[in-house]
N, C-alpha and C positions, 0 to 999 in steps of 0.2 A: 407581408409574405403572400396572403390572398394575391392582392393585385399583382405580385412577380408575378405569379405560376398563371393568370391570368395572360399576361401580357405574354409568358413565353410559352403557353400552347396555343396562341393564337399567331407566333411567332414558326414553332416550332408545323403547325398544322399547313400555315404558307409552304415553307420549306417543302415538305413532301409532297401538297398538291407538285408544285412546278419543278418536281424531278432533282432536286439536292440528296446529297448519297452520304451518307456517313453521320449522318447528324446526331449528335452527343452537346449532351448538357450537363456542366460543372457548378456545384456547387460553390464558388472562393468564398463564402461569408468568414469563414473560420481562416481563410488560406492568402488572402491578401486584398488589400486595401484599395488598388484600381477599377474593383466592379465586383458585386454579389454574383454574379453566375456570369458564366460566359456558352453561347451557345458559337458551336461550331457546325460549319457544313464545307461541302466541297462541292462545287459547280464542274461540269463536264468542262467548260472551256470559256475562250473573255468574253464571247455574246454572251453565254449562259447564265456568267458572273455579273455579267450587267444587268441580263433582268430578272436576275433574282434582288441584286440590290434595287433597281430601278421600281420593283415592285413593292419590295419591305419599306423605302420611300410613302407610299403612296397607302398599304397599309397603316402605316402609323399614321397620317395625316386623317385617312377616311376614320379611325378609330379615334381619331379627336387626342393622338397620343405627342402630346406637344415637348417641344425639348432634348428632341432625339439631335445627336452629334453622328458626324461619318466623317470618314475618309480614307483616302485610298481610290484609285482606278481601275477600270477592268482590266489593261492592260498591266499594271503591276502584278496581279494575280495573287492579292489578296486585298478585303475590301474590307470595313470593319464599321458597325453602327452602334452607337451606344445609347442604349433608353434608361436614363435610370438607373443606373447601373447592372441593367442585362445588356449587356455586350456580344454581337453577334459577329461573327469570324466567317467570312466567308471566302474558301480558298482555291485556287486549282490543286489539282490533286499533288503534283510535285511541290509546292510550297508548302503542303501541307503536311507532306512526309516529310520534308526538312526543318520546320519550328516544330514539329510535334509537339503541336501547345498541353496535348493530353499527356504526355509524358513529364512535360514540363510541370504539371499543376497534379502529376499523379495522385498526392494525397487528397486532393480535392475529392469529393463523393457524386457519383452523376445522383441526378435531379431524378427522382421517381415521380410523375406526373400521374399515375395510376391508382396513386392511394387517395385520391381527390374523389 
């Protein structure tokens, strides 16, 4: 659990430098079996969506974070990295009102990173 919450406010802390909007963290441990947490954000547009993945790339690589899975295109407009099973969503804003993953995983608990 250390090393999650490790891995995703170092996650979560990129996001907001380089201007991602909406950013919410799910707890799934209890909620389903495809990933421990899922972080979502929403990118202004398909540059934006590119280098914020282009970036979380290169973050995990500089952090020695080996293993990580992606896929998806900036022009699809939605891009998805998987570390571990912290899974990062990264959406335009219209796709991102349409899968309403948060709605979808409603039970799910957001991630309190504050009590650390």
């Amino acid at each position: 659990m250390d090393q999650d919450k490790k891995v995703i406010k170092q996650i979560i802390a990129f996001l907001e430098d380089r201007k991602a909007e909406d950013i919410v963290t799910l707890n799934l441990r209890e909620h389903a079996n495809i990933a421990d947490y899922f972080i979502i954000a929403t990118g202004a547009n398909k540059p934006h969506l590119k280098a914020l993945h282009d970036g979380l790339q290169r973050l995990f690589k500089d952090a020695g974070f080996k293993g990580y899975r992606k896929t998806g295109v900036p022009d699809s407009g939605w891009m998805i990295m998987d570390y571990h099973g912290v899974m990062v969503h990264i959406f335009e804003r219209e796709l991102r009102e349409f899968y309403d993953l948060e709605k979808l995983w409603k039970d799910a608990p957001n991630v309190n990173l504050e009590d650390d």
